[in-house]
Gaussian input, Z-matrix of N, CA and C with variables (Angstrom, degrees):
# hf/3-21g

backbone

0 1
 N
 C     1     B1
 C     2     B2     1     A1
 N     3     B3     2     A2     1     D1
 C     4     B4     3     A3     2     D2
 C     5     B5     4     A4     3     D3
 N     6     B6     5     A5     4     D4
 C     7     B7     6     A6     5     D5
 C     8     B8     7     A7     6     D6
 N     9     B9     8     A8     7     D7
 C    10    B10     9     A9     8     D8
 C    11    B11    10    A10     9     D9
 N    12    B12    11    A11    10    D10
 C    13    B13    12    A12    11    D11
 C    14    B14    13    A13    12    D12
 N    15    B15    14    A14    13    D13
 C    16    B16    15    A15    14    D14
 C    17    B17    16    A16    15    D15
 N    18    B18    17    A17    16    D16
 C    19    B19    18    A18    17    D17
 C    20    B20    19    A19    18    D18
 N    21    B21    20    A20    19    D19
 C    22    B22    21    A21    20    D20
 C    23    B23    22    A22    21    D21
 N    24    B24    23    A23    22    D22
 C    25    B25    24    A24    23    D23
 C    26    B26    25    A25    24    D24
 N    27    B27    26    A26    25    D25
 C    28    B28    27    A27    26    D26
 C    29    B29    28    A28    27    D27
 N    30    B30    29    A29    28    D28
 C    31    B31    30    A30    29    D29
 C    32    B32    31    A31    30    D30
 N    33    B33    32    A32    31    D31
 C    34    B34    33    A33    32    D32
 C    35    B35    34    A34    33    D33
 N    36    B36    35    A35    34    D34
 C    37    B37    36    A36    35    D35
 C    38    B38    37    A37    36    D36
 N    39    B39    38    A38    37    D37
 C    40    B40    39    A39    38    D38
 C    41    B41    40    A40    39    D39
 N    42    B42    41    A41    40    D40
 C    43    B43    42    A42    41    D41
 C    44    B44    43    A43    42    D42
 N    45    B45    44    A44    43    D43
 C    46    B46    45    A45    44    D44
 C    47    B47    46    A46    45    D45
 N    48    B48    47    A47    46    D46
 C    49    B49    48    A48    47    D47
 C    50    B50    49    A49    48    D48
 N    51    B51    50    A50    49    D49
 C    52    B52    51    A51    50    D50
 C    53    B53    52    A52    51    D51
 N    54    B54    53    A53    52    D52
 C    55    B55    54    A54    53    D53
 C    56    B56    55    A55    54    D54
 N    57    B57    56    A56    55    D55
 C    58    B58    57    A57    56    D56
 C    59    B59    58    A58    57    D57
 N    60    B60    59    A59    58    D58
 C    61    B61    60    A60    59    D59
 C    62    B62    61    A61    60    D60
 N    63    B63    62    A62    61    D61
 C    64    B64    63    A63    62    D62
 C    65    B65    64    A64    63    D63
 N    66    B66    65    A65    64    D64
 C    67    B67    66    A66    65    D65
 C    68    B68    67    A67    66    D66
 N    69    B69    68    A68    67    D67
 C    70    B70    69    A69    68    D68
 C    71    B71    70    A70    69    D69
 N    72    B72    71    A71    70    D70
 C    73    B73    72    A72    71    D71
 C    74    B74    73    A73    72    D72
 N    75    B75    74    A74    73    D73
 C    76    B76    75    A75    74    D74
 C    77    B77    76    A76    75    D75
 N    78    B78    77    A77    76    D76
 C    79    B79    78    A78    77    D77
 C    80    B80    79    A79    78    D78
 N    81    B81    80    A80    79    D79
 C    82    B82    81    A81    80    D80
 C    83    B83    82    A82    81    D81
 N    84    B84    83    A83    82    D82
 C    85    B85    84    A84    83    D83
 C    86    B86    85    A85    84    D84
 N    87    B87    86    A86    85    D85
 C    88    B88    87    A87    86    D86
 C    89    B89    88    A88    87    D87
 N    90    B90    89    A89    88    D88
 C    91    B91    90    A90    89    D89
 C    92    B92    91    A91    90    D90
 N    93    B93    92    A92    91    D91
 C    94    B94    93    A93    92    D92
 C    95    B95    94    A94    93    D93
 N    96    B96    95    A95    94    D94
 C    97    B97    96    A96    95    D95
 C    98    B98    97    A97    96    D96
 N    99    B99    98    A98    97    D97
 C   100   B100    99    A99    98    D98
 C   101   B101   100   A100    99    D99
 N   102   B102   101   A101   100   D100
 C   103   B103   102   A102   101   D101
 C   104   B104   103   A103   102   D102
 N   105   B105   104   A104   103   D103
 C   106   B106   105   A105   104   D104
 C   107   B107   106   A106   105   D105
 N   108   B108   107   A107   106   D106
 C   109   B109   108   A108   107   D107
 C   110   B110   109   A109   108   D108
 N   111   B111   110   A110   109   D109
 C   112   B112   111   A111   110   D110
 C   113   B113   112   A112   111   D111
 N   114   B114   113   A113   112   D112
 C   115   B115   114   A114   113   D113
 C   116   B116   115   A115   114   D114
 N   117   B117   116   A116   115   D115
 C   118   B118   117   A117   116   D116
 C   119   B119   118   A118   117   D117
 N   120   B120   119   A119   118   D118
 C   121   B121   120   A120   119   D119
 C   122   B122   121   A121   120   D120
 N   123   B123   122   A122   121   D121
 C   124   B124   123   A123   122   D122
 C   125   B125   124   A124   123   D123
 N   126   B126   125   A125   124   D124
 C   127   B127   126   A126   125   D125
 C   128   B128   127   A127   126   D126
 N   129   B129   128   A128   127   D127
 C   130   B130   129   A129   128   D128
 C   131   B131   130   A130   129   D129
 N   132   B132   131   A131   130   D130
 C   133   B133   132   A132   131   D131
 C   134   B134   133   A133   132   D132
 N   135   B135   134   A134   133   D133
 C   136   B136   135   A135   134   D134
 C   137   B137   136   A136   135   D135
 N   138   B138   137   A137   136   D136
 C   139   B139   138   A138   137   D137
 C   140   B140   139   A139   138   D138
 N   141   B141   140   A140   139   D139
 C   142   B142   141   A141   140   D140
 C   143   B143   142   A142   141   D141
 N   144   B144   143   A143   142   D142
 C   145   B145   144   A144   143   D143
 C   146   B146   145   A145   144   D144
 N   147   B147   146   A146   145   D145
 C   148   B148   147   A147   146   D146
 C   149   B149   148   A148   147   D147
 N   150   B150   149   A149   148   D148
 C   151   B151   150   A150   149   D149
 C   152   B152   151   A151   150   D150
 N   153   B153   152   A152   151   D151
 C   154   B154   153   A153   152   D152
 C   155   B155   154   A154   153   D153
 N   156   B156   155   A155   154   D154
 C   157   B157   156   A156   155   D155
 C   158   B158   157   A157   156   D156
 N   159   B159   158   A158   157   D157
 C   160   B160   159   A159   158   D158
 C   161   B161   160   A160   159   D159
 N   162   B162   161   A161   160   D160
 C   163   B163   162   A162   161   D161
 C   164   B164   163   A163   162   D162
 N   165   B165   164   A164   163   D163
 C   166   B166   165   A165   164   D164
 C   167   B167   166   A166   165   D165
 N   168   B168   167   A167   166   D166
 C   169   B169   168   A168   167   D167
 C   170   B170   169   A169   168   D168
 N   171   B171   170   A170   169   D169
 C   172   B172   171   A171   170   D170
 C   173   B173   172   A172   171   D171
 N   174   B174   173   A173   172   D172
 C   175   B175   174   A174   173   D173
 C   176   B176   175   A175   174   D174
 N   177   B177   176   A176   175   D175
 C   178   B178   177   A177   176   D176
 C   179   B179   178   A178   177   D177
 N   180   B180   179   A179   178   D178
 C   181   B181   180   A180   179   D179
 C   182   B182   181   A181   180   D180
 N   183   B183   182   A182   181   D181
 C   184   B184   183   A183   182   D182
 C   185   B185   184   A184   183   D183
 N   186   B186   185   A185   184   D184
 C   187   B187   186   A186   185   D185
 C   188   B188   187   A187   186   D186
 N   189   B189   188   A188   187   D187
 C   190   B190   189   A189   188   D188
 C   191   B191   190   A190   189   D189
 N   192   B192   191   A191   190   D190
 C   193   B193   192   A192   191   D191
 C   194   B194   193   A193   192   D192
 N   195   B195   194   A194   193   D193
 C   196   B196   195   A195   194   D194
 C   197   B197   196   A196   195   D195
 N   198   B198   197   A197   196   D196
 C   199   B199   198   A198   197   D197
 C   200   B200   199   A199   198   D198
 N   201   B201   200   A200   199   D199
 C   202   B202   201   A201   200   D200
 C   203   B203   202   A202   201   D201
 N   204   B204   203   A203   202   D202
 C   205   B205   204   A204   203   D203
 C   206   B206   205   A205   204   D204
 N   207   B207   206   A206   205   D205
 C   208   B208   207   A207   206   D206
 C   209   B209   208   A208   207   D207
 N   210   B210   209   A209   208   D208
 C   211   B211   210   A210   209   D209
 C   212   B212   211   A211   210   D210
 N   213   B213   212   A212   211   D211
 C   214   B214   213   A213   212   D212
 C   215   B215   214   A214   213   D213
 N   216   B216   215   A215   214   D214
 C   217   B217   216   A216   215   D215
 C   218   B218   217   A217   216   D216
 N   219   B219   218   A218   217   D217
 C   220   B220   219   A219   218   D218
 C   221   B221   220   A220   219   D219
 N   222   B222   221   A221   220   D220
 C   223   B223   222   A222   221   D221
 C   224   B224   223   A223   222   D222
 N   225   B225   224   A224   223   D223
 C   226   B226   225   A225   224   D224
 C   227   B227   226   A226   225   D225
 N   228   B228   227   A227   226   D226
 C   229   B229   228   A228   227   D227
 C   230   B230   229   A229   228   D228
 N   231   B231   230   A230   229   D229
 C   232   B232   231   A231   230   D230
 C   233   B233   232   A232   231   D231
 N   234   B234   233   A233   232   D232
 C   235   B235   234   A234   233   D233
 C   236   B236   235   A235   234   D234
 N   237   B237   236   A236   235   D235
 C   238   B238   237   A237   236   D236
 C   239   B239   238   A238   237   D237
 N   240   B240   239   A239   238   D238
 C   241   B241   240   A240   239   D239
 C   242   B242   241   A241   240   D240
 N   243   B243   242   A242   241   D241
 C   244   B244   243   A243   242   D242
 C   245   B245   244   A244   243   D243
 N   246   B246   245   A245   244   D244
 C   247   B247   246   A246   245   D245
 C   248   B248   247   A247   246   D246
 N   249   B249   248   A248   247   D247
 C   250   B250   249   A249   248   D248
 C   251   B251   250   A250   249   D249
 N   252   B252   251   A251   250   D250
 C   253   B253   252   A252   251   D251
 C   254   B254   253   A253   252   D252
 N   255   B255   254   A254   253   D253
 C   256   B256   255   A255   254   D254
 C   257   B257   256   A256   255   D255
 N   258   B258   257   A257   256   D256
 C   259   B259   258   A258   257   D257
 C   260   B260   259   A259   258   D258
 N   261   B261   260   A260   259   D259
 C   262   B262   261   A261   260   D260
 C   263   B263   262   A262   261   D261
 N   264   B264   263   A263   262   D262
 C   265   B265   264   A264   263   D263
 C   266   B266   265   A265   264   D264
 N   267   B267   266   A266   265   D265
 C   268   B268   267   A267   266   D266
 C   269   B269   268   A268   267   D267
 N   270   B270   269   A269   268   D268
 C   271   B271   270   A270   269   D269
 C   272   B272   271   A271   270   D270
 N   273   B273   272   A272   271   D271
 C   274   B274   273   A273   272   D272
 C   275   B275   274   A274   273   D273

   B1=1.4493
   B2=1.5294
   B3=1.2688
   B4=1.4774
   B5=1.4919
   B6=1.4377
   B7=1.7516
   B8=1.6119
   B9=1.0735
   B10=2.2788
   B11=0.9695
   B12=1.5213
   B13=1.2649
   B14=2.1484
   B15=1.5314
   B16=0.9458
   B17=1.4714
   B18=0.9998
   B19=1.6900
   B20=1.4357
   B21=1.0510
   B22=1.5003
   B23=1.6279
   B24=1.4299
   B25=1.5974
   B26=1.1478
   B27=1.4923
   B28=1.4939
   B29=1.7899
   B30=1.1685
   B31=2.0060
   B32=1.3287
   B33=1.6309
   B34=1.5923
   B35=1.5188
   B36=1.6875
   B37=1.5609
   B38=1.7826
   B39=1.1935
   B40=1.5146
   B41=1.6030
   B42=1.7256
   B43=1.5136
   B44=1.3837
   B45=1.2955
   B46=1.5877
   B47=1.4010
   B48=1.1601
   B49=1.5216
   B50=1.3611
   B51=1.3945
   B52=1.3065
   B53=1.7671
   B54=1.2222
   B55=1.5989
   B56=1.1266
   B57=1.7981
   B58=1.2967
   B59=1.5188
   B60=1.4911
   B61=0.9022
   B62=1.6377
   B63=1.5942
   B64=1.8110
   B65=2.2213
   B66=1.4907
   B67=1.6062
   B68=1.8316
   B69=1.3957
   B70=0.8973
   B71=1.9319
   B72=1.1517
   B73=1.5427
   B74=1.6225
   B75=1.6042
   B76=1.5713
   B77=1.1301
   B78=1.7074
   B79=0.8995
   B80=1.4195
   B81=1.1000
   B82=1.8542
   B83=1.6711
   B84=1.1824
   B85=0.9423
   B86=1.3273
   B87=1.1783
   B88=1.5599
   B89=1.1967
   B90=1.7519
   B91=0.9917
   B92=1.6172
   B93=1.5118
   B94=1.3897
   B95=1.5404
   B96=1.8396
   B97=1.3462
   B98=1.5000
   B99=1.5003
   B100=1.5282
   B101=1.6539
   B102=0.9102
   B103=1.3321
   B104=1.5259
   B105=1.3116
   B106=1.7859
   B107=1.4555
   B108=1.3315
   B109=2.0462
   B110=1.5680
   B111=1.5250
   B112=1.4857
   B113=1.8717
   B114=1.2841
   B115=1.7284
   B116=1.4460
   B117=1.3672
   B118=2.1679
   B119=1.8002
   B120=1.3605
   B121=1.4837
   B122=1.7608
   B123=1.0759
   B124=1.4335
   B125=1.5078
   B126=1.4169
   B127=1.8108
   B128=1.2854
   B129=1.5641
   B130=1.9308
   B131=1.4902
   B132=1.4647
   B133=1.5353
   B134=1.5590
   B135=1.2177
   B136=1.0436
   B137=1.5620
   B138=1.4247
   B139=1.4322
   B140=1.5489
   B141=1.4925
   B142=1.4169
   B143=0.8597
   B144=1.4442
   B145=1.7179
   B146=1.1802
   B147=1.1680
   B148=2.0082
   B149=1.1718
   B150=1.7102
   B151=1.1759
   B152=1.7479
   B153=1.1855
   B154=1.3704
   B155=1.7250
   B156=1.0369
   B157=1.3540
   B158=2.2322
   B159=1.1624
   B160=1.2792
   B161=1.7262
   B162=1.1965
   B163=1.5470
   B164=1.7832
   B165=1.2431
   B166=0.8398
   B167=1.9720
   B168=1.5103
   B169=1.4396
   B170=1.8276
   B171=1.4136
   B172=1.5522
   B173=1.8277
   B174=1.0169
   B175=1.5540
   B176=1.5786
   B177=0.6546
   B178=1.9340
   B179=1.3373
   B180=2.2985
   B181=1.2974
   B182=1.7024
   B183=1.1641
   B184=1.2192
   B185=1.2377
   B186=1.2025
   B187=1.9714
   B188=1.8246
   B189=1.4327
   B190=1.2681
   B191=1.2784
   B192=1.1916
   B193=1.6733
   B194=1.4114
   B195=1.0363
   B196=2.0203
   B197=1.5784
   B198=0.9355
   B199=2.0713
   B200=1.3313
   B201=1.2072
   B202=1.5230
   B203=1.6055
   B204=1.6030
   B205=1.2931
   B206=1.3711
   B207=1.2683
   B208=0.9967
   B209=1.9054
   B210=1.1528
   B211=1.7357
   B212=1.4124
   B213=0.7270
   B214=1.8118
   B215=1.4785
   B216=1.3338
   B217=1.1674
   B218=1.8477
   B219=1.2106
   B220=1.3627
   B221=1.4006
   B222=1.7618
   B223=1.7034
   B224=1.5844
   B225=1.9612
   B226=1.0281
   B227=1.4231
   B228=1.8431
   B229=1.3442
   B230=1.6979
   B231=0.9878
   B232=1.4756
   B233=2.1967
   B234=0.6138
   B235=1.5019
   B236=1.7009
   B237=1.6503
   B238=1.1771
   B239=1.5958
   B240=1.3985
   B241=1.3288
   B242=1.2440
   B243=1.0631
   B244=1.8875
   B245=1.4595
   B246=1.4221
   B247=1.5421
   B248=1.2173
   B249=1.8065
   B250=1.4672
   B251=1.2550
   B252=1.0571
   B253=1.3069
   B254=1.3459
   B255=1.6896
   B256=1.3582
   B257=1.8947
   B258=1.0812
   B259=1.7548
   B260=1.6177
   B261=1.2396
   B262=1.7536
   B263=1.3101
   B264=1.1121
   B265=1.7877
   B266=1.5815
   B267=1.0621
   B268=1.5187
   B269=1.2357
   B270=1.8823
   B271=1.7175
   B272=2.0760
   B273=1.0442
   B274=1.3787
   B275=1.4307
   A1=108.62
   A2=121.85
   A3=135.91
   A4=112.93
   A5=109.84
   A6=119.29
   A7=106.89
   A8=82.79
   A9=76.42
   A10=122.64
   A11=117.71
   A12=145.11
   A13=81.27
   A14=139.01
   A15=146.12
   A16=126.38
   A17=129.71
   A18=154.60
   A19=114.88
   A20=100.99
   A21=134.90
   A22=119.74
   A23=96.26
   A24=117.28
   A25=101.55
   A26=129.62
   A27=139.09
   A28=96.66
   A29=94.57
   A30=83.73
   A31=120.74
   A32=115.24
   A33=119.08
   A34=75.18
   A35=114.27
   A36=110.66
   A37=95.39
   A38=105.66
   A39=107.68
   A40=138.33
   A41=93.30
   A42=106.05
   A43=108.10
   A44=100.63
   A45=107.43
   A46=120.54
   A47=118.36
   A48=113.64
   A49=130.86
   A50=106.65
   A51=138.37
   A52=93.05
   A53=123.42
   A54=111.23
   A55=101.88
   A56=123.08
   A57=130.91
   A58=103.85
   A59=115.25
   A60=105.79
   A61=130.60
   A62=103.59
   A63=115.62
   A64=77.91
   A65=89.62
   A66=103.92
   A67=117.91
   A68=126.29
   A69=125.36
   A70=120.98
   A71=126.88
   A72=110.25
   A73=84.98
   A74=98.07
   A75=126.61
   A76=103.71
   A77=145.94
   A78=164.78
   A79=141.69
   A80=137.46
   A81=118.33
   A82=109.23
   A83=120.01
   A84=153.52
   A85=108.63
   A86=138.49
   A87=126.30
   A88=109.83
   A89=134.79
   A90=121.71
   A91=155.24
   A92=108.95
   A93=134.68
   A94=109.73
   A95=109.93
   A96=107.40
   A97=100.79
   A98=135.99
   A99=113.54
   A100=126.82
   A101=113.83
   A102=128.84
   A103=114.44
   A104=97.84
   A105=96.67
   A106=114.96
   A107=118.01
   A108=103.75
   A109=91.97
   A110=143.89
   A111=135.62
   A112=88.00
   A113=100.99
   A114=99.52
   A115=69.25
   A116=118.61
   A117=140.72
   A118=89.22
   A119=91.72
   A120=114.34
   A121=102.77
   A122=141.53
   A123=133.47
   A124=121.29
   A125=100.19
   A126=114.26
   A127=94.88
   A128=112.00
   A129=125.69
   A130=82.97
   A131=103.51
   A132=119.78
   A133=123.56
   A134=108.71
   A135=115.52
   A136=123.71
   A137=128.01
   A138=130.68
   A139=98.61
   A140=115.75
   A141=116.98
   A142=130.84
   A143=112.00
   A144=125.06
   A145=119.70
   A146=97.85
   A147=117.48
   A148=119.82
   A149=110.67
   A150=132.30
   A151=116.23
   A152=135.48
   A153=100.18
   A154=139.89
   A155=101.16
   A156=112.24
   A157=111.32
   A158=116.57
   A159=128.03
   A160=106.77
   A161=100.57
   A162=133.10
   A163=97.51
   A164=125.55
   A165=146.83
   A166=131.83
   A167=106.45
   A168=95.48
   A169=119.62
   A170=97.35
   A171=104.73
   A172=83.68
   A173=148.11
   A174=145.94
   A175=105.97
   A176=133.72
   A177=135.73
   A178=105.76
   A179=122.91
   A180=93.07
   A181=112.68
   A182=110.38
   A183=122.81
   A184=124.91
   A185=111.53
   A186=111.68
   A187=100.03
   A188=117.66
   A189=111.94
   A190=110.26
   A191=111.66
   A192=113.50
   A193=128.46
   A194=93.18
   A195=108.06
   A196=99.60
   A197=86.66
   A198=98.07
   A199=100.52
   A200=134.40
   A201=144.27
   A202=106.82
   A203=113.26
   A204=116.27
   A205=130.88
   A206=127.32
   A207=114.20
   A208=143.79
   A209=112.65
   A210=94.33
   A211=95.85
   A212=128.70
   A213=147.49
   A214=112.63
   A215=123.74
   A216=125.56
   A217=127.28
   A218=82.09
   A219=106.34
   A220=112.45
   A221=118.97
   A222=106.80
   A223=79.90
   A224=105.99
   A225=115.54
   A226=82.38
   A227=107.74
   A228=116.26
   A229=97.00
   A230=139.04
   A231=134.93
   A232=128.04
   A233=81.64
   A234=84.99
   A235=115.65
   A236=119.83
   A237=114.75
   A238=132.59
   A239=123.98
   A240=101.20
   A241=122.73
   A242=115.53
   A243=107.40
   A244=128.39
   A245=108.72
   A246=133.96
   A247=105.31
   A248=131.51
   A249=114.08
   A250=145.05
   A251=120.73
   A252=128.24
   A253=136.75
   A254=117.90
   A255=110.71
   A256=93.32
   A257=117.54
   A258=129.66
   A259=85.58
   A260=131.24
   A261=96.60
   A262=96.38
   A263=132.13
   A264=117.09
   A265=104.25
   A266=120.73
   A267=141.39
   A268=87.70
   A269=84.42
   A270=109.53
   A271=99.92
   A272=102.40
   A273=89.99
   A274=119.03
   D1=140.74
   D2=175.83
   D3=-66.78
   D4=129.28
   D5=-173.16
   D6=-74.97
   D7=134.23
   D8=160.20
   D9=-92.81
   D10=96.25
   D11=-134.25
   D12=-67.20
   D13=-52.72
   D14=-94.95
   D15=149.23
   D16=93.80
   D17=-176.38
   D18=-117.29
   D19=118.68
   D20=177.14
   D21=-67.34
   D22=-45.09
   D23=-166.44
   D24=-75.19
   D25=95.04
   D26=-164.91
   D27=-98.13
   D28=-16.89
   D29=163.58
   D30=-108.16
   D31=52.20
   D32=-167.45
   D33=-118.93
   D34=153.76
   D35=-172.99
   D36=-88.24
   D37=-15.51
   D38=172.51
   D39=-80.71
   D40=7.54
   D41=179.90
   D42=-107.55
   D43=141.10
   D44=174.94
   D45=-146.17
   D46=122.14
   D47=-139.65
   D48=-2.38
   D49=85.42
   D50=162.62
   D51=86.48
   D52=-16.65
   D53=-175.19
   D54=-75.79
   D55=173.53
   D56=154.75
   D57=-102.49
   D58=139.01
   D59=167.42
   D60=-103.79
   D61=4.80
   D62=-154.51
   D63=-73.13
   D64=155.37
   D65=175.64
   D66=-71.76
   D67=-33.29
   D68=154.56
   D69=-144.77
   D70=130.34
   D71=-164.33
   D72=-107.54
   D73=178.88
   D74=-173.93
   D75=-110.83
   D76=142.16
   D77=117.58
   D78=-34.93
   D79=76.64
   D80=171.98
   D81=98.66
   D82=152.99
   D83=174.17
   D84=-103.90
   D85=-177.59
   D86=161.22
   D87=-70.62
   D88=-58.60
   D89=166.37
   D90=-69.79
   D91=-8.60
   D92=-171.84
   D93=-137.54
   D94=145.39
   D95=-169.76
   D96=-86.69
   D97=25.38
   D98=-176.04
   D99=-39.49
   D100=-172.54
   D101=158.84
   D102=-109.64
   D103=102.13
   D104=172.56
   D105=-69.25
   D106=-18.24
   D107=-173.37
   D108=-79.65
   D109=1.57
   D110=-159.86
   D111=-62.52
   D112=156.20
   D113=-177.47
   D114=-164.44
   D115=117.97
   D116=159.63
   D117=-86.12
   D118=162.49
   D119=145.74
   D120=101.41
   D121=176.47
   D122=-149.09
   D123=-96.39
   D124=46.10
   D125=-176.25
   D126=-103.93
   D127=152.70
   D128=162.09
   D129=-109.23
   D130=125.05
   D131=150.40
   D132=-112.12
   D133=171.46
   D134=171.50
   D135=88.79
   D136=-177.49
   D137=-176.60
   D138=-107.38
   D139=113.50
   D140=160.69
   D141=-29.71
   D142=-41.94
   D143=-167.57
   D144=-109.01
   D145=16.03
   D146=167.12
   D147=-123.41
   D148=137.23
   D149=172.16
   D150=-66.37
   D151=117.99
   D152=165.19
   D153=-100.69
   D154=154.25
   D155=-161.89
   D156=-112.93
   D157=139.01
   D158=-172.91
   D159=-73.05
   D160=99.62
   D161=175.36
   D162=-52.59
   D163=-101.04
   D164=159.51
   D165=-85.78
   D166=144.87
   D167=155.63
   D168=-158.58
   D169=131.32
   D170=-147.63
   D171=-90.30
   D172=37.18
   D173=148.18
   D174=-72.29
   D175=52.79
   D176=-176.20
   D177=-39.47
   D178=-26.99
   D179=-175.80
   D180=-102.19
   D181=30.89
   D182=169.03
   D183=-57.65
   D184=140.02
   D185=-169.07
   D186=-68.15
   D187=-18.52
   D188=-162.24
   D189=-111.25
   D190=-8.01
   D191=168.41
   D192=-85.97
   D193=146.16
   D194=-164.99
   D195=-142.63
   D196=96.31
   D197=175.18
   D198=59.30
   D199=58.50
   D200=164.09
   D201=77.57
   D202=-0.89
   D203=174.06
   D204=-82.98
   D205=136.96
   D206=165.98
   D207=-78.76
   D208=142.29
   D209=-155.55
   D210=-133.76
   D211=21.41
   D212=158.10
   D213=-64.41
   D214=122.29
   D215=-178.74
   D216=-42.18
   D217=-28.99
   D218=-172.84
   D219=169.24
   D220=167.43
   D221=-158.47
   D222=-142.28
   D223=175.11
   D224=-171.74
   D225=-142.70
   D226=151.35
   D227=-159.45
   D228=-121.69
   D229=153.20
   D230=141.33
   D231=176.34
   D232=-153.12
   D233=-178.65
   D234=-86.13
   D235=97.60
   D236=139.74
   D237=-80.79
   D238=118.25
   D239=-171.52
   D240=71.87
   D241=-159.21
   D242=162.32
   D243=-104.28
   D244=49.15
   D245=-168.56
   D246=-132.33
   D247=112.06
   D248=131.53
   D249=-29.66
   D250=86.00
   D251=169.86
   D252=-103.40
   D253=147.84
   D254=-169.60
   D255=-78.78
   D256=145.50
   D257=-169.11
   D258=-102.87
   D259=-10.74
   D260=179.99
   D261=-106.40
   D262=7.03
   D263=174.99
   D264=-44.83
   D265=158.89
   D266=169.38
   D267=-164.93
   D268=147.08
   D269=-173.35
   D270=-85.07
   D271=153.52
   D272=-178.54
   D273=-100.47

């Protein structure tokens, strides 16, 4: 599974200086690359001592997806707009 190299979203309860810490997050909607594991509001999630890495991602026309997988070396997370989004999607 692909690392999150880097997260932006400093109000995700799973970020911690700049890491993610959730064990695997979700990707996309059909139409948009969000981040479905994003969780706002005044919770610490996640495993300290884990990196996180891209579980799944339901963008199918992504250059990096292969059967909902991700195959990207690694991804970068942060704020488009006012949306978590994964920043390495490319359309394929």
């Amino acid at each position: 599974m692909p690392l999150v190299n880097n997260c932006t979203a400093e109000s995700c309860a799973f970020n911690h200086d700049h890491n993610c810490h959730a064990l695997a997050i979700t990707i996309g909607e059909p139409t948009h690359a969000q981040c479905d594991t994003f969780v706002g509001g005044p919770f610490d999630g996640g495993d300290p001592n884990a990196i996180g890495h891209v579980g799944a991602c339901k963008m199918a026309d992504c250059r990096y997806n292969d059967h909902l997988e991700c195959q990207a070396p690694g991804i970068s997370v942060g704020y488009q707009r006012d949306i978590v989004d994964c920043l390495t999607y490319q359309p394929a």
